[in-house]
N, C-alpha and C positions, 0 to 999 in steps of 0.2 A: 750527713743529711743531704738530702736531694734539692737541688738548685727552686724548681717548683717549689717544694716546701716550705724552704726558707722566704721565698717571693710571699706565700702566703701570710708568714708571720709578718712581710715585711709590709705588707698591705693594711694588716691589722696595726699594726705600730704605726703608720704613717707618717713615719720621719726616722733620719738616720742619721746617728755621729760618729766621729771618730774623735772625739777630743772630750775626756772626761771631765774637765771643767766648765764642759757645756752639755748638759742632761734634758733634754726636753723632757716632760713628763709622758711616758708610755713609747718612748723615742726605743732604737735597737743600736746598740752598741760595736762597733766594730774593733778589735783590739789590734791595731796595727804597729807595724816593729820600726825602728828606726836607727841609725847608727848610735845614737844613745839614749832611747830608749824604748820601754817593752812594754804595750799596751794594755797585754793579759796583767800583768802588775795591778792598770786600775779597773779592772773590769767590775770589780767586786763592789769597786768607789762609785762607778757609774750605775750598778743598781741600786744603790743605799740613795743618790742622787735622785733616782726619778726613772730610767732606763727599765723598761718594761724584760727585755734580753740584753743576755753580752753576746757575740760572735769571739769567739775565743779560739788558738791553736796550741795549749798547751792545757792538758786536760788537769797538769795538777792545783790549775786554779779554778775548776769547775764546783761549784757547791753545790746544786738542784740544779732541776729542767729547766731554771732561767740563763742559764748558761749553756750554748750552743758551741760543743766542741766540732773543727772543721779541720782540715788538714793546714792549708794555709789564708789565713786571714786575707791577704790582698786579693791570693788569685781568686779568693771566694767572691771579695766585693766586687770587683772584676765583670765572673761572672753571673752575679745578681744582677748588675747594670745594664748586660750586653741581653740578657732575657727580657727586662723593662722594655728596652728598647726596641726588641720584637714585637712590645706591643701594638708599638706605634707604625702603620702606617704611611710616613710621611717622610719627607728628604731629608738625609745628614747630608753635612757638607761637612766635608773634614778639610779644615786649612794648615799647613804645616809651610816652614821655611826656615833662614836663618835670619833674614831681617823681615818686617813687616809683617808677621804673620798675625802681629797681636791689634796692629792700627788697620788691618785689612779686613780684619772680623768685625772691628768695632765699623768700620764703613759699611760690609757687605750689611751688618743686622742693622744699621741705620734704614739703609736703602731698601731691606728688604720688610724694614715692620712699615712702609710707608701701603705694603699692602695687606701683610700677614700679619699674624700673631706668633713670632718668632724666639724661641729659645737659642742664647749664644751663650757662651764659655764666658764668666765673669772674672774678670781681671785676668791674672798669668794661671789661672786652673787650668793647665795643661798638661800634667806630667798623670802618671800613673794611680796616684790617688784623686787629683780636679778631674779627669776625664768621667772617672767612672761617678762620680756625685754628682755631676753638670748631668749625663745621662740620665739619674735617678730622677731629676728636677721636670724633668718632660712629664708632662700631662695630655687630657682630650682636648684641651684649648689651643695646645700649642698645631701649629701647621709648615711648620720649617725648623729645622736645628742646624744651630754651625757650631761644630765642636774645632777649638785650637788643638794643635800638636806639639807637643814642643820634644826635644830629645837632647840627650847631654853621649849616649854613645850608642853605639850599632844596633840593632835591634829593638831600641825603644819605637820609633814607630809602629813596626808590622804588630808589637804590643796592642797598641794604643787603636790601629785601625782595627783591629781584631776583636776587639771592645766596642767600640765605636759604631763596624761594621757603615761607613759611611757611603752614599749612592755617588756622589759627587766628591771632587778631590781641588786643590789650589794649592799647589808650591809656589811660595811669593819668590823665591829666589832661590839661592846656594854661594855660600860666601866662607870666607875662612874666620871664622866664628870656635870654641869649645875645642880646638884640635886636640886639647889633653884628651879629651876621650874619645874622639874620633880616629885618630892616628894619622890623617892625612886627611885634605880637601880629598880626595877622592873617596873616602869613607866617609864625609859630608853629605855628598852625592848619591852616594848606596843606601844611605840612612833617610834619607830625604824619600829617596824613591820606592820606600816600601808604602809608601803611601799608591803611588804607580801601580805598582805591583799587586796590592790586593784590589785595586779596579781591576785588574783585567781579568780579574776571578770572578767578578761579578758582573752577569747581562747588564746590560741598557747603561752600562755605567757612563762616566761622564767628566771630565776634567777640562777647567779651564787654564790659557797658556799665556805665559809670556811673548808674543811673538819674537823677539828678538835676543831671549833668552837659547844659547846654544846649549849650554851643558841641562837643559830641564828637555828643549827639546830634542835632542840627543837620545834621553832615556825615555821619552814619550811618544815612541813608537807603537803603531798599533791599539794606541786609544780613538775614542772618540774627543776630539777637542773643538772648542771654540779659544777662539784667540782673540787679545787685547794687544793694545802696542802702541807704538807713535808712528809706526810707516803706514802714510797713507793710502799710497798703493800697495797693500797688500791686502789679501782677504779677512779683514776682522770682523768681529761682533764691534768694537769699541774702540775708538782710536783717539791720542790726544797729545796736546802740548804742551807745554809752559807759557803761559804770557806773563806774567810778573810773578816775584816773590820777592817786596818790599816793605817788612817780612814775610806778610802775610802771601800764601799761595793762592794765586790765580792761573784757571785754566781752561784751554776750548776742549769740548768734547764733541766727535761727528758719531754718530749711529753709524750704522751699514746703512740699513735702510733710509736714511733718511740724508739728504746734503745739507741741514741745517748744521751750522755750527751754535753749539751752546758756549755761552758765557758762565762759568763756575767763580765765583768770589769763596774761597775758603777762612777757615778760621783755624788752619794748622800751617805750619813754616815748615821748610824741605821742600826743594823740587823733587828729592827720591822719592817721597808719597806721589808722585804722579802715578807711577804702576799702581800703589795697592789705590787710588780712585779709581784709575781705570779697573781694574779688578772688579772690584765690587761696582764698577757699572755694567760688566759684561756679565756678573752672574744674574743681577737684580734685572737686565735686558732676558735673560733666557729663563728666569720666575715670571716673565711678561707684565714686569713695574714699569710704566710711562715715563717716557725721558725726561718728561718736566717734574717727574718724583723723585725721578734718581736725581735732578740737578739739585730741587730742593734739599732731598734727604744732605747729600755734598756738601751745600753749604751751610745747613746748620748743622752740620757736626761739629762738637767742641771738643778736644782731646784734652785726656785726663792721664793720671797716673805715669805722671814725668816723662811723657812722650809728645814730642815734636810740639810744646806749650810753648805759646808767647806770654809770658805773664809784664806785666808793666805796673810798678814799683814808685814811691816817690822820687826815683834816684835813677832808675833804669829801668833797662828793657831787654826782659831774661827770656831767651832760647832753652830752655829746659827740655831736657833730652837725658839725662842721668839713672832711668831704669838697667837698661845695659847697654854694654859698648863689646864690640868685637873690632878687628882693624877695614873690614869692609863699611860698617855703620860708621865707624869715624872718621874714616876717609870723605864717604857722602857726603857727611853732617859739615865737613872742614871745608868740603869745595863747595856745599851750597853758602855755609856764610861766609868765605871768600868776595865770592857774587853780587850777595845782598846787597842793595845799592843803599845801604846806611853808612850814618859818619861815627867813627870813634867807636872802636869794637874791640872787644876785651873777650880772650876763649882763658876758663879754667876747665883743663882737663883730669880725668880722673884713668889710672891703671886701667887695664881691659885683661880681665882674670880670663885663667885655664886656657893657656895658650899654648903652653906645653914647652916645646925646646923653640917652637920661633918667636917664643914672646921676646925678648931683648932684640929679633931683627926688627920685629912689625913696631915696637916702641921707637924706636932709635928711625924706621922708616916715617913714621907720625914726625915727630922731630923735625926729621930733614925737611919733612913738607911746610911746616910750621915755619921754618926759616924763610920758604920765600913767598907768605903771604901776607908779610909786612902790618899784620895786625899790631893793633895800640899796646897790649900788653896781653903776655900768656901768661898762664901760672901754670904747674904740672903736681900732682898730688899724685903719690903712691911712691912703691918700692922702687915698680921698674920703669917709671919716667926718671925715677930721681939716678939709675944709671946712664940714663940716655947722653952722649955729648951733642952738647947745644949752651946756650947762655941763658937760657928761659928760669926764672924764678920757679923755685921745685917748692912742695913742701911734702911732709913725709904723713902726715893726715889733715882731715879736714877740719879737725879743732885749730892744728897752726893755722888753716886758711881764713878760718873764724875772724884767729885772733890779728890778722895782715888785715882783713875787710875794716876792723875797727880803728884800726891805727891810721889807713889809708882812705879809708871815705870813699869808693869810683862813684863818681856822678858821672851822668849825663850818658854813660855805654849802654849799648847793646852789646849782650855777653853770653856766650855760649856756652852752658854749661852740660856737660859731658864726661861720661866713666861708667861703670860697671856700679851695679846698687851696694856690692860691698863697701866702695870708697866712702858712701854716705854722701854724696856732692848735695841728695836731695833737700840736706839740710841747710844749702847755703840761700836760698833765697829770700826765707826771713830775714836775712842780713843784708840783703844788698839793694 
């Protein structure tokens, strides 16, 4: 079937699933494959449910014309989403990176609904099935979209912008994050920068820069950029610094234009979020948002979804940071609360999956660092802390940690809790 045509059924349908336990009534079914499991399996399930069509690639589950046989299901949703998207008019900004890329969206769509009516990537929907259904969600109301990128090995980018087809671009950084399926920081790099790469296929295009990022701008020849940073004298849109993070960040921000300096009070901890603020104040400056919006948007953002959270407890005061960990974000996370000017600090760390052959250096490098930050007490959760040599209190999951929080009671800490979302750490907060 022809991409148009299926657009047209898909207009009539007006809504689309891909999970058969959720049918809207006259909704269109997409039957997508997974390492253990096969979607065409319920397509049959998702008509009897309410599914007006299936999208199906294996014709021996086809029964009547309600079932839309296609060669392959994802590249089909793909693209059905990237023709949506020609409908619209209006700027993608595609963000991709290895840290930040998910608190840098959530800034940029703070900052930039303070003037627009703005569609952003909700939660981690960044991989090859979130992209193309965040796409489908665009409407005539909307007037900006920021779509996240996310990538686990080479070529998912140039996928993803390919789909996306995005005018504007923001690589938050480049960090040694995923090397199982990168193969190497420099295949981080290459991965990163197919985002680069297909701006420079597209006129008028647009990318904003880390200024003091070497290896982004390195491969960010030959665009048009504007740049964010902390050197003052340098040519930026956006320039900024740290004044307190006790926990909570505080920071000045100066315009190009302008010598005022702004006072930012935030509601998120890390001094690493300085970039992605600065970020999403140089893109929301180049949508022409008022710097007294951008500041406000800044400071009432609240971060959710176990990213850079101060939550405060009858007992403590939890740094929650436990969506993911690679050895660049933990290192951050470990020197900013080093710094913190609080008393009595307690870090449970959790493993930092698909590291590949340096995961036992970068664990046992976390370690060593652990040693000389003289913190109150660490605990280390996973496989490959529980190799590392050190004297730190290991434990082998986070039920044992459960069961150490009940026996030992920590009052009174500030505690930084961090790992990878397999560890589960998300679960320790109700306890502590």
């Amino acid at each position: 079937m022809e991409i148009e045509r299926l657009y047209e059924i898909y207009q009539e349908c007006g809504a689309l699933t891909t999970d058969s336990r959720d049918c809207p009534a006259g909704s269109i079914f997409f039957a997508l494959k997974g390492e253990s499991f096969d979607g065409n399996k319920f397509a049959e399930m998702a008509i009897e449910k309410g599914c007006a069509y299936a999208v199906i690639d294996n014709p021996e589950y086809a029964k009547d014309d309600r079932f839309i046989v296609v060669d392959d299901c994802l590249k089909t949703l793909k693209l059905l989403a990237r023709h949506h998207r020609r409908q619209f008019n209006i700027p993608v900004i595609g963000i991709t990176g290895t840290n930040g890329k998910t608190t840098t969206k959530e800034l940029t769509a703070a900052v930039l609904s303070e003037k627009y009516n703005v569609l952003y990537t909700q939660g981690n929907f960044n991989n090859d099935i979130g992209v193309p259904k965040t796409l489908l969600r665009l409407n005539k109301d909307h007037e900006i979209a920021i779509i996240e990128m996310g990538a686990s090995h080479p070529g998912d980018i140039k996928t993803l912008v390919e789909t996306a087809e995005p005018d504007y671009g923001i690589i938050t950084n480049v960090g040694r994050a995923h090397l199982q399926g990168f193969g190497s920081f420099e295949g981080v790099v290459q991965t990163k920068g197919e985002l680069y790469d297909y701006l420079r296929t597209k006129p008028d295009s647009l990318i904003f820069l880390h200024n003091e990022n070497e290896h982004l701008a390195e491969i960010a020849k030959g665009l048009n950029i504007i740049r964010y940073g902390t050197d003052e004298a340098a040519a930026l849109s956006v320039s900024g610094k740290v004044v307190a993070c006790n926990p909570k960040l505080e920071i000045a921000l100066k315009m190009a234009e302008s010598q005022d300096i702004y006072s930012v009070k935030t509601n998120i901890v890390g001094t690493y979020n300085l970039m992605n603020m600065l970020a999403a104040a140089a893109i929301g400056k180049h949508f022409g948002v008022d710097n007294e919006q951008i500041c406000h948007a800044l400071s009432n953002y609240v971060p959710s979804n176990n990213r850079s959270q101060l939550t405060v407890t009858e007992s403590n005061s939890l740094v929650v940071d436990a969506y993911n960990a690679n050895p660049t974000s933990m290192m951050a996370a470990l020197r900013n609360f080093r710094e913190m000017q609080v008393e009595r600090k307690m870090v449970i760390l959790g493993d930092m999956k698909e590291l590949g052959e340096v995961s036992a250096e970068e664990h046992q490098r976390c370690a060593d660092y652990l040693k000389d930050c003289s913190f109150d007490t660490v605990w280390l959760v996973g496989e490959e802390f529980g190799k590392t040599d050190c004297n730190f209190r290991k434990f082998n999951s986070v039920d044992e940690v459960k069961t150490a929080i009940n026996e030992n009671e920590p009052k009174g800490y500030y505690i930084l809790i961090k790992g990878s979302n397999s560890i589960k750490l998300y679960l320790l907060p109700e306890y502590l």
